[in-house]
C-alpha positions, 0 to 999 in steps of 0.5 A, a space after each residue: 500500500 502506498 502511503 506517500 501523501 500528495 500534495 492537495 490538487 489546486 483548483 479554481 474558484 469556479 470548480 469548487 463553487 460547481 461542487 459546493 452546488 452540489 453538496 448544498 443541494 444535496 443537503 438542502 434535499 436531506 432537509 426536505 426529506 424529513 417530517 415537519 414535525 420539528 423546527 430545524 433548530 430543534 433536530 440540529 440541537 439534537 443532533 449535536 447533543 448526538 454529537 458532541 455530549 451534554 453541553 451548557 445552553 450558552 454553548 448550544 446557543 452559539 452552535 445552533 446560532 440563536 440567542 441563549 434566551 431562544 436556547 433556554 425556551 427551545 430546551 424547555 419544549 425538548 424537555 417537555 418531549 423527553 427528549 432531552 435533561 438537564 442536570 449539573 454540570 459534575 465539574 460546577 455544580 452551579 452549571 446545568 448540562 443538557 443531555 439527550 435522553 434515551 428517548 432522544 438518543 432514539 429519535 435522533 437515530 431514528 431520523 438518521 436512519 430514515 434519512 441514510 435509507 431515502 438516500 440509499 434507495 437513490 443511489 441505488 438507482 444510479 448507473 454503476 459508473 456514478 455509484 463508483 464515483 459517489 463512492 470514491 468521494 466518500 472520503 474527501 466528504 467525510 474530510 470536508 465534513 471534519 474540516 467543518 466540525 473542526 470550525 464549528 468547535 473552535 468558533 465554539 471555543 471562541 464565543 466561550 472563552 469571549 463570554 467567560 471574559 465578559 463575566 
């Protein structure tokens, strides 16, 4: 196996708009794929409790970019629908976490689930040339996916270490 690492290939500004298109597309087509029965703030804080573990409301809020008060009231109503908890923080007691339930541990991979299956069913009708192409981008858009979390923690890390300032 060759483990040499290559040096990332140059493209221009119009190649790399054409395949964010793309993606965005793809990923505005997830978004309408799913029920109505939650705001998109709503399933994008579940999903990031999924993600990331318990976390405080101030650092939802600026994940999810909303106000803490939006935040507060958004948890409030998850909580009302078990699927989610609050409770201390063990490393400050004065700090509340927010938490999935197993309820929500459910609903989150529930959603998942329908969602990867949607898009299977797709794929599978695609000509053998275009699944092979899919599949070998596999890699590059679990990379961008990283790249994007790796920007979201430290904006994250950022907007905490500038409220502690405050405070």
């Amino acid at each position: 196996m060759n483990t040499k690492l290559r040096a990332p290939r140059m493209i221009g500004r119009g190649e790399s708009l054409t395949i964010s298109r793309a993606i965005y597309g793809l990923v505005a087509a997830a978004v309408r794929s799913q029920p109505r029965d939650m705001s998109l703030t709503s399933l994008s804080t579940l999903a990031t409790l999924d993600l990331t573990g318990p976390r405080r409301i101030t650092d939802l809020a600026a994940s999810e970019g909303v106000t803490q008060p939006s935040m507060t009231a958004l948890v409030s109503t998850l909580e009302r629908s078990r699927l989610v908890e609050r409770r201390r923080d063990p490393s400050d007691g004065r700090v509340a976490l927010v938490d999935l339930t197993l309820d929500g541990r459910d609903f989150v991979r529930a959603r998942k689930h329908a969602g990867v299956e949607v898009f299977a069913r797709l794929i599978e009708d695609l000509p053998a040339d275009e699944i092979d192409a899919l599949s070998a981008a596999v890699t590059a858009i679990t990379h961008v996916q990283r790249l994007d979390e790796d920007r979201r923690n430290q904006s994250n890390v950022l907007s905490s270490s500038t409220q502690q300032t405050r405070s």
